[in-house]
PDB file of the backbone (N, CA, C, O) and the ligand in Angstrom, with CONECT records:
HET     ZN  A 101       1
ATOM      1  N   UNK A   1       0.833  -1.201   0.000  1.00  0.00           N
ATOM      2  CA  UNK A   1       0.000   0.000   0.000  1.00  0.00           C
ATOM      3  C   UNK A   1       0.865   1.247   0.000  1.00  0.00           C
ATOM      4  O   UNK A   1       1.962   1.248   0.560  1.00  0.00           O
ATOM      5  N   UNK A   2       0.458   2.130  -0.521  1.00  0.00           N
ATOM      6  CA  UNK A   2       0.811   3.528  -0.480  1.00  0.00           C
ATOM      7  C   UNK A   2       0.142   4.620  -0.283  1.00  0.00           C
ATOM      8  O   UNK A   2      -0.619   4.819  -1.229  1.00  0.00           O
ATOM      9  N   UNK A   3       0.079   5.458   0.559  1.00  0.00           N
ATOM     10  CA  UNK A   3       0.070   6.738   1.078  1.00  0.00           C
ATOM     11  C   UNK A   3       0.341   7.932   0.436  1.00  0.00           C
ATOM     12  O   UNK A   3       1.490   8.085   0.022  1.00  0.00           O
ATOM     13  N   UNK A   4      -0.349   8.679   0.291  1.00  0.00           N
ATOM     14  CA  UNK A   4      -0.139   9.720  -0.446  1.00  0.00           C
ATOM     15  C   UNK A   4      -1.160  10.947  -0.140  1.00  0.00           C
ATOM     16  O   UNK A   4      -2.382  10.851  -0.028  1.00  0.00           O
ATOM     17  N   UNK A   5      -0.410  12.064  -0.037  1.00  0.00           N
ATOM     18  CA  UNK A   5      -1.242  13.503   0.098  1.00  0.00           C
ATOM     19  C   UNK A   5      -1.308  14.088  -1.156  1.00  0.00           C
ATOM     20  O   UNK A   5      -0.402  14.147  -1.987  1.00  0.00           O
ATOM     21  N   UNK A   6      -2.908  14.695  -1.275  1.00  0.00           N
ATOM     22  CA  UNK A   6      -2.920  15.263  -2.888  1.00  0.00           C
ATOM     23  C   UNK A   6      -3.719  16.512  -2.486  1.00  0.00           C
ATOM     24  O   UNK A   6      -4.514  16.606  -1.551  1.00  0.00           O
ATOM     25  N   UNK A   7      -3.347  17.469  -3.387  1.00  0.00           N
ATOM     26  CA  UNK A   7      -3.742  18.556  -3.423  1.00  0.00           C
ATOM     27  C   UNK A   7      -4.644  19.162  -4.712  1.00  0.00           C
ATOM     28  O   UNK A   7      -4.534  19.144  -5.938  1.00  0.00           O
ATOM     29  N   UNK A   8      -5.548  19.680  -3.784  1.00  0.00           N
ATOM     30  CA  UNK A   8      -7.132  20.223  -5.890  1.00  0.00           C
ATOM     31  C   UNK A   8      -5.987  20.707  -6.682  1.00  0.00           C
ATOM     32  O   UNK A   8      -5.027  21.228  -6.115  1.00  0.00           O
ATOM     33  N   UNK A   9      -6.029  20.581  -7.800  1.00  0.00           N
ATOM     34  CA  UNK A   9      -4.918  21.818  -8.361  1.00  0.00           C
ATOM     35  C   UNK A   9      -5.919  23.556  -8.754  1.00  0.00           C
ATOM     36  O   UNK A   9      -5.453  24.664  -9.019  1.00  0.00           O
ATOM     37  N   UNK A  10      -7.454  23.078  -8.621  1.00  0.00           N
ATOM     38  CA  UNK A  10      -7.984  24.475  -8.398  1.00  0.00           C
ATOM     39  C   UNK A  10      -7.477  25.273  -7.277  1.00  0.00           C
ATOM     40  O   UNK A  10      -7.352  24.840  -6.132  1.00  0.00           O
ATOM     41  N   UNK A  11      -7.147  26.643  -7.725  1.00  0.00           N
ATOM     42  CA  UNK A  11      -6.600  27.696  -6.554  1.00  0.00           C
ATOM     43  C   UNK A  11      -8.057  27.795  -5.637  1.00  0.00           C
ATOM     44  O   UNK A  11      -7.953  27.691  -4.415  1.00  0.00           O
ATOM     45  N   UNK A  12      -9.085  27.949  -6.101  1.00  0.00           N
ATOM     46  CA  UNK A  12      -9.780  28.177  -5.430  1.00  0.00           C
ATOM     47  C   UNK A  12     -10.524  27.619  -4.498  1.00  0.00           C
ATOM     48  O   UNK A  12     -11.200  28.152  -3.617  1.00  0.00           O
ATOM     49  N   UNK A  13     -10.236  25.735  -4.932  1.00  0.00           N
ATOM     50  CA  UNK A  13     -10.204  25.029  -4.173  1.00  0.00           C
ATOM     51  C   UNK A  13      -9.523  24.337  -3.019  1.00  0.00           C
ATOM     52  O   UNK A  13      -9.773  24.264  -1.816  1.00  0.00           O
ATOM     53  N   UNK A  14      -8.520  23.827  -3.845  1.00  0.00           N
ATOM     54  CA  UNK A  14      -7.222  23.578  -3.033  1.00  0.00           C
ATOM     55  C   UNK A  14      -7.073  22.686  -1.641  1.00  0.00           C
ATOM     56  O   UNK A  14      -6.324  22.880  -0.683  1.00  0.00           O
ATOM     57  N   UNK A  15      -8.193  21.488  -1.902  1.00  0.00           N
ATOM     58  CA  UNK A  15      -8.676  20.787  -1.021  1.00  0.00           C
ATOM     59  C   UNK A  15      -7.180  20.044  -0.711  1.00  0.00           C
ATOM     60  O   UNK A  15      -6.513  19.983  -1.744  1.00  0.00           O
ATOM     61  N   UNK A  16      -6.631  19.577   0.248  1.00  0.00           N
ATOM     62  CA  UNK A  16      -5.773  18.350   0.268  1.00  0.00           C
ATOM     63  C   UNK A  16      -6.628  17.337   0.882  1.00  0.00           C
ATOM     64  O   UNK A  16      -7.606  17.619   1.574  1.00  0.00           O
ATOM     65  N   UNK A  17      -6.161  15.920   0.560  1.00  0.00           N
ATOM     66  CA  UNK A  17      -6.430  14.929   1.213  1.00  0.00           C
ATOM     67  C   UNK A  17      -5.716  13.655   1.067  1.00  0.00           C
ATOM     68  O   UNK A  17      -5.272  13.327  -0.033  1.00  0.00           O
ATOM     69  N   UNK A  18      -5.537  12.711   2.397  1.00  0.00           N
ATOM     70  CA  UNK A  18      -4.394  11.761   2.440  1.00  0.00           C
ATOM     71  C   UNK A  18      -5.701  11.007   1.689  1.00  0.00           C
ATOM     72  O   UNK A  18      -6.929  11.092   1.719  1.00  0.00           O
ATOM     73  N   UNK A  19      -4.866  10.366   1.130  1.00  0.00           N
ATOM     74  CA  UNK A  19      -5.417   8.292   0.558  1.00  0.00           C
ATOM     75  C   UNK A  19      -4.342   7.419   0.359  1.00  0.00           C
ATOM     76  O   UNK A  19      -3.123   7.593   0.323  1.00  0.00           O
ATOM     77  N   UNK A  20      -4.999   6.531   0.247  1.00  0.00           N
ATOM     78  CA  UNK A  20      -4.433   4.930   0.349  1.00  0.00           C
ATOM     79  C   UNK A  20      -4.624   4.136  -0.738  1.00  0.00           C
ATOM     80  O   UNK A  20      -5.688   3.517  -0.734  1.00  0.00           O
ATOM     81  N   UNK A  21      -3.816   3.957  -1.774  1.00  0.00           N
ATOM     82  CA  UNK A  21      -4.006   2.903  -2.659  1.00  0.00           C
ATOM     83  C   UNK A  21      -2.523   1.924  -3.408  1.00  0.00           C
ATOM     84  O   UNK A  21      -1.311   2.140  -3.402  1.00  0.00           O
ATOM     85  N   UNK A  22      -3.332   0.880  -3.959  1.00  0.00           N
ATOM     86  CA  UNK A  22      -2.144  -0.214  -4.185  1.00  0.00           C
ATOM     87  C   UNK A  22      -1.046  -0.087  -4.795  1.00  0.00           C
ATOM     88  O   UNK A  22       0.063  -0.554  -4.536  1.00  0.00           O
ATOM     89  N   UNK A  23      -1.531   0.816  -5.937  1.00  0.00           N
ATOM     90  CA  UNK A  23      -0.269   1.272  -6.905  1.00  0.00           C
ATOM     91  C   UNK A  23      -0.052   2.961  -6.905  1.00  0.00           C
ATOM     92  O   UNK A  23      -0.832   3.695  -6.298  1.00  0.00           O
ATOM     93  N   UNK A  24       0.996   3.422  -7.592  1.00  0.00           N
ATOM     94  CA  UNK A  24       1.277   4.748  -7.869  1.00  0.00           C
ATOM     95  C   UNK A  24       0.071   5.425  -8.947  1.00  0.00           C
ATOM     96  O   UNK A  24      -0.494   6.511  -8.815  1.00  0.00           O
ATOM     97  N   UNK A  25      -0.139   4.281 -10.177  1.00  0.00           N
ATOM     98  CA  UNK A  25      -0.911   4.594 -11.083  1.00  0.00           C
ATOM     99  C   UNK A  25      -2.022   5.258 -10.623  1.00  0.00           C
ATOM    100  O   UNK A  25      -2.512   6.333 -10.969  1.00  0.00           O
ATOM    101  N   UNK A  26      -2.302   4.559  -9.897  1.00  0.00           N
ATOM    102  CA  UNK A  26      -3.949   4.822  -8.975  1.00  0.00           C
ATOM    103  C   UNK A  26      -4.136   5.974  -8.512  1.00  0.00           C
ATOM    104  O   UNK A  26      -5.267   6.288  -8.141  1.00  0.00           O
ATOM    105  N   UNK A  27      -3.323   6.658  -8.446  1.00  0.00           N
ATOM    106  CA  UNK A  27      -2.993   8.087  -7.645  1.00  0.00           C
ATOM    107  C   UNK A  27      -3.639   9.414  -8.971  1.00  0.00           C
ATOM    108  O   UNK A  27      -4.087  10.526  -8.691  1.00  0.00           O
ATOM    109  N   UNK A  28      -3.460   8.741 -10.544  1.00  0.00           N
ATOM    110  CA  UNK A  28      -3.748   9.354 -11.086  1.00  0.00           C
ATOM    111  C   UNK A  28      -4.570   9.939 -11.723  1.00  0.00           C
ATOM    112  O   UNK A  28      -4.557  10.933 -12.449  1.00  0.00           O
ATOM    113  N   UNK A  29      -5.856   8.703 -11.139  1.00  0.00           N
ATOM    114  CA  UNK A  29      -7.336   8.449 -11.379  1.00  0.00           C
ATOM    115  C   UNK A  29      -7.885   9.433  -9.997  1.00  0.00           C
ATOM    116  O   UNK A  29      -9.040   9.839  -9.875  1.00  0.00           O
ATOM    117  N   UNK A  30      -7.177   9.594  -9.383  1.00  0.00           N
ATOM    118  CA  UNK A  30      -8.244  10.785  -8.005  1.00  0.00           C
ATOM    119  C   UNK A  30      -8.520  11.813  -8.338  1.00  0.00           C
ATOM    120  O   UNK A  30      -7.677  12.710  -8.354  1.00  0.00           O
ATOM    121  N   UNK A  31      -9.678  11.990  -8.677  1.00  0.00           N
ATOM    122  CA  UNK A  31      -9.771  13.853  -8.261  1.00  0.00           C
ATOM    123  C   UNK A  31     -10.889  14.415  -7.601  1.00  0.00           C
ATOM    124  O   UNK A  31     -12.012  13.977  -7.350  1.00  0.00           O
ATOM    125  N   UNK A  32     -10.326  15.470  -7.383  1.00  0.00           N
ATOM    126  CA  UNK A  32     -10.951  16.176  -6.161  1.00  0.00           C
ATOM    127  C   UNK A  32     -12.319  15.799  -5.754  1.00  0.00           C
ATOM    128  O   UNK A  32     -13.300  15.730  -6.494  1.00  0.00           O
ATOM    129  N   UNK A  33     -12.274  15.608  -4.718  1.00  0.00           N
ATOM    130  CA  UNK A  33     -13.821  14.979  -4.175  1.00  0.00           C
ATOM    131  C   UNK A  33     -14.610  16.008  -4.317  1.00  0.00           C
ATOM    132  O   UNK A  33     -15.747  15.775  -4.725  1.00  0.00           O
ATOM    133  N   UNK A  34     -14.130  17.725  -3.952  1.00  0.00           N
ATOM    134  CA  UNK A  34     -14.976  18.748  -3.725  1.00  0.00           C
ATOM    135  C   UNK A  34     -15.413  18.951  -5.051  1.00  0.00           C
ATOM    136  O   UNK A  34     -16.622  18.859  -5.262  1.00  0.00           O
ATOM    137  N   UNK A  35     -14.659  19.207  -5.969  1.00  0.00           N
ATOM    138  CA  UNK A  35     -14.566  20.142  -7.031  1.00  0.00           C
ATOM    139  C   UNK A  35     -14.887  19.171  -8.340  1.00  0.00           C
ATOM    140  O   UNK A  35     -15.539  19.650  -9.267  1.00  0.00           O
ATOM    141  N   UNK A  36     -14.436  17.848  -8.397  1.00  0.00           N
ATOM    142  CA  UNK A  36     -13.905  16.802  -9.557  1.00  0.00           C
ATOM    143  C   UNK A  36     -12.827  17.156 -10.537  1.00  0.00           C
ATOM    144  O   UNK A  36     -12.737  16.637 -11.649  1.00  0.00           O
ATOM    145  N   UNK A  37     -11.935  18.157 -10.019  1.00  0.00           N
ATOM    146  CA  UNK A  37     -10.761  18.436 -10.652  1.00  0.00           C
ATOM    147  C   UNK A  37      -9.770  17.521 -10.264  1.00  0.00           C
ATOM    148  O   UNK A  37      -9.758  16.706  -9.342  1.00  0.00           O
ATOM    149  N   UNK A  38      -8.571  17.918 -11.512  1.00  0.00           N
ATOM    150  CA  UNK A  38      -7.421  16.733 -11.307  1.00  0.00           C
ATOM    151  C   UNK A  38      -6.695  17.100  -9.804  1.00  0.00           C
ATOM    152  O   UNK A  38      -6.763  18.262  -9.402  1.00  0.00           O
ATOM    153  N   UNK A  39      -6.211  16.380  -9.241  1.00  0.00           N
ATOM    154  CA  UNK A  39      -5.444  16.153  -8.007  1.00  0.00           C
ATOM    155  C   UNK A  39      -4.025  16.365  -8.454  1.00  0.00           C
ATOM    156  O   UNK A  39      -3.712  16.084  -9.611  1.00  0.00           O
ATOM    157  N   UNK A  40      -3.080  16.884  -7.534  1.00  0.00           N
ATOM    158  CA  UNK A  40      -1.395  16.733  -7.703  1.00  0.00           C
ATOM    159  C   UNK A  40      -1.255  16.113  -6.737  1.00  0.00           C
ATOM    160  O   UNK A  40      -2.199  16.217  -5.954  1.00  0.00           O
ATOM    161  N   UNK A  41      -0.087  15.193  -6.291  1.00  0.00           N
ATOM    162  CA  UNK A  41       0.186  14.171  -5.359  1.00  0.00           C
ATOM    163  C   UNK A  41       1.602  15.615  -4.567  1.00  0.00           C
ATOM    164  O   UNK A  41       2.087  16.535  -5.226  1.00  0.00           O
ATOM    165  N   UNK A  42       1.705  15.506  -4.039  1.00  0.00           N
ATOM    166  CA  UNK A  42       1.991  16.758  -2.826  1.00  0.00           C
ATOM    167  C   UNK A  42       3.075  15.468  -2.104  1.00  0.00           C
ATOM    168  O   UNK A  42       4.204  15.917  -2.304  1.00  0.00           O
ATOM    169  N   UNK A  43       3.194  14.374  -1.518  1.00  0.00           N
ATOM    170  CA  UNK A  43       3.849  13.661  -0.747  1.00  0.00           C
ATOM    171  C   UNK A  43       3.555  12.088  -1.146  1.00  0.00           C
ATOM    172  O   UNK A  43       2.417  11.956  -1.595  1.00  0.00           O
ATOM    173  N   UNK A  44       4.056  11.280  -1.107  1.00  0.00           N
ATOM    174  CA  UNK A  44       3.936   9.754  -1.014  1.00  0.00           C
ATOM    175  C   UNK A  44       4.513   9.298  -0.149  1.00  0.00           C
ATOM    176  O   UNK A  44       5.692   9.650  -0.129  1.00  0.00           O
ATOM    177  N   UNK A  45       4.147   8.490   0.797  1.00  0.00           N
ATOM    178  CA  UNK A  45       4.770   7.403   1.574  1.00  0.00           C
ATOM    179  C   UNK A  45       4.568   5.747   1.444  1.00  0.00           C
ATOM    180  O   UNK A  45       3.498   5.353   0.982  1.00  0.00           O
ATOM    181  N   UNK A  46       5.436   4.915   1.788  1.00  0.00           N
ATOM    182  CA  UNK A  46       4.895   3.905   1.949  1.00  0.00           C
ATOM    183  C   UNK A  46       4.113   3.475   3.629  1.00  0.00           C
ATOM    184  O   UNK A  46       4.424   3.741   4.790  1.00  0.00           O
ATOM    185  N   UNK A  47       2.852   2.602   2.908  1.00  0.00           N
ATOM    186  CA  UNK A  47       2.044   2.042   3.965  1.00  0.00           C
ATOM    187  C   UNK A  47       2.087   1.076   4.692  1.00  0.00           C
ATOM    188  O   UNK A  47       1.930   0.074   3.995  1.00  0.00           O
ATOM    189  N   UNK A  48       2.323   0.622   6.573  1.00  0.00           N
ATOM    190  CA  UNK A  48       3.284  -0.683   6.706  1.00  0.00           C
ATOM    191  C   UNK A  48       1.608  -1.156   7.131  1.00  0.00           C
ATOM    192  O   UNK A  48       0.824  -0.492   7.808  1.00  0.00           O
ATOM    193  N   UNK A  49       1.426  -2.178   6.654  1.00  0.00           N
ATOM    194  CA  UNK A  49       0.547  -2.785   7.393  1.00  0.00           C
ATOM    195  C   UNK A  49       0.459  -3.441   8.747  1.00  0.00           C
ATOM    196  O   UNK A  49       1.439  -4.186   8.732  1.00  0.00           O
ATOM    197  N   UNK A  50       0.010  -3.561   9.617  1.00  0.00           N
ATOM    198  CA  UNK A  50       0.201  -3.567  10.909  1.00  0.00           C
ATOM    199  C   UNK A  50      -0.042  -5.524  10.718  1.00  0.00           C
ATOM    200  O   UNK A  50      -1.252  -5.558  10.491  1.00  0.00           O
ATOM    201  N   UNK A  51       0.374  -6.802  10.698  1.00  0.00           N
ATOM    202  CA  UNK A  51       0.255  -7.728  10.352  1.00  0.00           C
ATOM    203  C   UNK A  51       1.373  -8.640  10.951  1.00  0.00           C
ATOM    204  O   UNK A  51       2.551  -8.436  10.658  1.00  0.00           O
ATOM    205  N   UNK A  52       1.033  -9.548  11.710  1.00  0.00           N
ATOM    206  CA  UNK A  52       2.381 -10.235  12.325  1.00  0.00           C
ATOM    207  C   UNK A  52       3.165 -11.000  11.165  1.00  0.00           C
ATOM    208  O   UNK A  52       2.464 -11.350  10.216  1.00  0.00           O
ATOM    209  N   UNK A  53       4.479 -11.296  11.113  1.00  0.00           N
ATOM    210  CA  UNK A  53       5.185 -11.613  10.322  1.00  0.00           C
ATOM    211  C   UNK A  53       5.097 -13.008  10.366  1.00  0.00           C
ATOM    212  O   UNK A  53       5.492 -13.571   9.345  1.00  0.00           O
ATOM    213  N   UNK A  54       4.747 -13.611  11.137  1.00  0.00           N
ATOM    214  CA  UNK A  54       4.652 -14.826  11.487  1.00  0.00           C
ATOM    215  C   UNK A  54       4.181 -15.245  12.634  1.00  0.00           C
ATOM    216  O   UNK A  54       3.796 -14.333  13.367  1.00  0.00           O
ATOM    217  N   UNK A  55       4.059 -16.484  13.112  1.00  0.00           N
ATOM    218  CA  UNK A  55       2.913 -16.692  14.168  1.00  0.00           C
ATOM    219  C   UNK A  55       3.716 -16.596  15.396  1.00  0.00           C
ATOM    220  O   UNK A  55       4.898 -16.933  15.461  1.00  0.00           O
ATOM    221  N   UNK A  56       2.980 -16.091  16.425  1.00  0.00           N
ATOM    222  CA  UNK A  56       3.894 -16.026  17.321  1.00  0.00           C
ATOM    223  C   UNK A  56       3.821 -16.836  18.418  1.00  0.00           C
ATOM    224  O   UNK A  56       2.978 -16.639  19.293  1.00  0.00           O
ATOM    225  N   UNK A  57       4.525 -17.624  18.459  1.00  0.00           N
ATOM    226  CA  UNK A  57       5.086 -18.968  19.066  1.00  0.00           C
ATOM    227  C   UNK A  57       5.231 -18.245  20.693  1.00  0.00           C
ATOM    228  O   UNK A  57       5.550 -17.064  20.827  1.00  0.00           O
ATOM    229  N   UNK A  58       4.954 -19.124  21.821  1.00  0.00           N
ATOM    230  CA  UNK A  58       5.399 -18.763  22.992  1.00  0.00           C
ATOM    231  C   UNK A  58       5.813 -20.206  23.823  1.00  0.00           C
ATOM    232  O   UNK A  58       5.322 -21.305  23.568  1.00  0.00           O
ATOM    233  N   UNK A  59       6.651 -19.977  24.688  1.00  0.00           N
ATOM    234  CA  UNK A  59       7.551 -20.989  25.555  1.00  0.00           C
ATOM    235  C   UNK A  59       6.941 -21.259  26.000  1.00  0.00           C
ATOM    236  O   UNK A  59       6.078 -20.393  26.139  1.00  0.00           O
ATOM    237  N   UNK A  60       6.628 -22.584  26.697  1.00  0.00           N
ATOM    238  CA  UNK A  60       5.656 -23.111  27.424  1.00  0.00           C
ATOM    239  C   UNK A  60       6.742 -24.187  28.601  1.00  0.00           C
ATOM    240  O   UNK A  60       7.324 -25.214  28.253  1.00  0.00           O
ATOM    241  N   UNK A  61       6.759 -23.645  29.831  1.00  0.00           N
ATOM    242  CA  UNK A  61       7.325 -24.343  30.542  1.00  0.00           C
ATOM    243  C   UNK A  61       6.983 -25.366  31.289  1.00  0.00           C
ATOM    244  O   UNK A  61       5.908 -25.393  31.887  1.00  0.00           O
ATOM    245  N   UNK A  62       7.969 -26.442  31.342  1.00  0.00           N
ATOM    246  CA  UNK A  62       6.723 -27.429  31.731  1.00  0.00           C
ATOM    247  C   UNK A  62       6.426 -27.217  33.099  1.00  0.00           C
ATOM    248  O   UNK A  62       7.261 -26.665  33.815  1.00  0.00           O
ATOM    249  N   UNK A  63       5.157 -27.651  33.618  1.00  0.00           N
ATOM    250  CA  UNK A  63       5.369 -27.391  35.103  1.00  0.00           C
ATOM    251  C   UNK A  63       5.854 -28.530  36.139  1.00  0.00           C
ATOM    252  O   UNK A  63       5.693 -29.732  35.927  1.00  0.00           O
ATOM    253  N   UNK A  64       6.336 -28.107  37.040  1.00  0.00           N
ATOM    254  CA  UNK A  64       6.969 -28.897  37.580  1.00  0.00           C
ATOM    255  C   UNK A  64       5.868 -30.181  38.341  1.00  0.00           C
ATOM    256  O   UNK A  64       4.747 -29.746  38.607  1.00  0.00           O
ATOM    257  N   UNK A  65       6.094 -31.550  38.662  1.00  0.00           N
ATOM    258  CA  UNK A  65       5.029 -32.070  38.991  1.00  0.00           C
ATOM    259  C   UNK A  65       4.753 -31.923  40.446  1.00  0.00           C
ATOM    260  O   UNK A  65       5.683 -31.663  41.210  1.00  0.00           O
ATOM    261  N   UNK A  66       3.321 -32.098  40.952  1.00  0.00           N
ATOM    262  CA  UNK A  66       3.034 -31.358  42.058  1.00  0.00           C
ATOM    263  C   UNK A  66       3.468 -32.252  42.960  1.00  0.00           C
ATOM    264  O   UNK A  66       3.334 -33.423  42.605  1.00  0.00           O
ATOM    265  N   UNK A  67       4.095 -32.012  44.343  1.00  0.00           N
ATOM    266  CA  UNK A  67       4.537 -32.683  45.359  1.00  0.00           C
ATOM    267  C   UNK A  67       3.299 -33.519  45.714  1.00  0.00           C
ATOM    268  O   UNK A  67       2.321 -32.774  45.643  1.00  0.00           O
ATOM    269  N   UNK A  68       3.029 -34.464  45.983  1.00  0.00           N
ATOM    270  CA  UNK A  68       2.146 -35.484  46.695  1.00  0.00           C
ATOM    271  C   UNK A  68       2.470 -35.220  48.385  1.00  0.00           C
ATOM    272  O   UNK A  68       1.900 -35.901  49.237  1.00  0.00           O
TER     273      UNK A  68
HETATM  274 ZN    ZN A 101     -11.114  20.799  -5.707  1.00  0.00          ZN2+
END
């Protein structure tokens, strides 16, 4: 995913707004929600998804056996 701030390119609009999409291309299909003018991309970041990398395993000690 990618992150990106875009700006109306109307002066008179001049809305910014962050979004989120898969590719760069995609960035080029937005425009302005207010106005429906073309958008300029102002910043890009990449998006980390918050997702464990793998499963997370934990130690399991044995317990000791109970005194009789
Ligand atoms: Zn606009």
């Amino acid at each position: 995913m990618i992150g990106a701030e875009l700006i109306c390119t109307d002066e008179s609009c001049a809305v910014t707004v962050d979004v989120a999409v898969d590719a760069l291309e995609h960035l080029e299909l937005l425009a302005c929600d207010d106005c429906g003018r073309v958008t300029q991309v102002l910043a890009v970041w990449d998006v980390v998804e918050l997702r464990p990398a793998a499963p997370v395993t934990t130690l399991r000690r044995t317990a000791p056996p109970l005194a009789a």
